[in-house]
C-alpha positions in Angstrom: -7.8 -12.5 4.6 -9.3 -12.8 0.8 -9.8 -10.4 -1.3 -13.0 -11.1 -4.3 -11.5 -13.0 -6.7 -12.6 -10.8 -10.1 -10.9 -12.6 -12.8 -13.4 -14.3 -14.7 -16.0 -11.0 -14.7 -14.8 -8.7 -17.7 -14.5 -6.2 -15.7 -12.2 -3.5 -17.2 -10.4 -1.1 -14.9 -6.9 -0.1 -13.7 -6.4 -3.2 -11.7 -7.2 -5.8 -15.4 -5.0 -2.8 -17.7 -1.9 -2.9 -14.9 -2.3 -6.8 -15.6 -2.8 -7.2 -18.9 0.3 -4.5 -19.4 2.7 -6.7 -17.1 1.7 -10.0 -17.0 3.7 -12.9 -18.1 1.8 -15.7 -16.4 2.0 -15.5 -13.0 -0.1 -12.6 -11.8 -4.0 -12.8 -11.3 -6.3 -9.9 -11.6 -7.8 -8.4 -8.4 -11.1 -6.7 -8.2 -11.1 -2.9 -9.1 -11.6 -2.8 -4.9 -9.1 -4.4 -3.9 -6.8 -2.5 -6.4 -8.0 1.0 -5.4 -7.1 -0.5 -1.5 -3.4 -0.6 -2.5 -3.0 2.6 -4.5 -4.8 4.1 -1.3 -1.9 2.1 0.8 0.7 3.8 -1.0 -0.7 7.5 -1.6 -0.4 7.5 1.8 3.0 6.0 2.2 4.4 8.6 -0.2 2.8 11.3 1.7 4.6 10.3 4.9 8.0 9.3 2.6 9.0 12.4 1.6 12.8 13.6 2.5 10.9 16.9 3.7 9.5 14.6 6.6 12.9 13.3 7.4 13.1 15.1 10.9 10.5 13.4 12.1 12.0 10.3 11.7 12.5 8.5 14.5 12.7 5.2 16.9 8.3 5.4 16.9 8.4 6.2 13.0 7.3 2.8 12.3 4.8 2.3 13.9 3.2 5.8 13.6 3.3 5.1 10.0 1.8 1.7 10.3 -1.2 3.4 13.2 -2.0 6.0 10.6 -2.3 3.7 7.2 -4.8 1.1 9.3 -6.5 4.4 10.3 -6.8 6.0 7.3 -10.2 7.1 5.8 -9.7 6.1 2.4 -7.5 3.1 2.9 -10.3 1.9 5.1 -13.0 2.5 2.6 -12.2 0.4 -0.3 -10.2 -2.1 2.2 -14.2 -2.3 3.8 -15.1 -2.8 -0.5 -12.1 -5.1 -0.9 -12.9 -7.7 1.7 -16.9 -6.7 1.6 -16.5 -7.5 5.5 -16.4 -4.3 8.2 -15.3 -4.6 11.8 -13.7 -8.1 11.2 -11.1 -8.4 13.7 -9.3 -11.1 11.2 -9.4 -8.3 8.4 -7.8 -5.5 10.5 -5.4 -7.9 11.3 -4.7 -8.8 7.4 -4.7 -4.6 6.9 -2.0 -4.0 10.0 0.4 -7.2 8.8 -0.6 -5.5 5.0 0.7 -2.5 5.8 3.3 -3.3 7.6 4.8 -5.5 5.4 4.2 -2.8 2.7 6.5 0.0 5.1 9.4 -2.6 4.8 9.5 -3.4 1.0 8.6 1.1 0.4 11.3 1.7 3.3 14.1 0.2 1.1 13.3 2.2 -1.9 12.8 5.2 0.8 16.2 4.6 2.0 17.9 4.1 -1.4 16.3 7.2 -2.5 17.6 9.1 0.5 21.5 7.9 0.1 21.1 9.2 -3.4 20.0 12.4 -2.5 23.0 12.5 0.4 25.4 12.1 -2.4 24.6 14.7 -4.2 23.6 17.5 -2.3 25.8 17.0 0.7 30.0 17.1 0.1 
């Protein structure tokens, strides 16, 4: 899976301001594509996250979270921008192991989040 390598363009955009704002050396800016991909990724993520959508949390979560991201309109979209490729079966691929590498690292903020809101509301 590669993503258009934008660095040297001059393009301005969210993707070049979040790396300009951060950046101490060791991150490389991504096309405005590829950028708009991940804040899809996780707009959608934080949909589903919510502790209102706690009770439909169960053993199947997982992967109904990961089936709906790789299914998703707008995630598909600019992923289809991203990798300028459509149908590729490598690029679904590099979306589903995306995505579901991206449930994991949200899922411990998820659950940190949750704990903290067990503490205080419950006794």
């Amino acid at each position: 899976c590669e993503l258009k390598d934008d660095s040297d363009d001059g393009e301005d955009g969210p993707a070049s301001d979040w790396v300009k704002a951060v950046n101490r050396g060791g991150l490389i800016k991504i096309s405005t594509e590829a950028y708009q991909s991940f804040y899809a990724i996780e707009m959608c993520i934080r949909h589903q996250l919510k502790t209102g959508n706690t009770d439909s949390m169960n053993d199947g979560f997982r992967q109904r979270l990961k089936d709906m991201m790789v299914s998703d309109d707008d995630i598909l979209f600019y992923w289809t921008l991203a990798g300028q490729i459509e149908g590729d079966e490598t690029a679904d691929k590099c979306l589903a192991l995306m995505c579901d590498k991206w449930i994991t690292i949200r899922g411990f903020s998820f659950a940190k989040n949750i704990m903290h809101y067990i503490s205080i509301h419950i006794p």
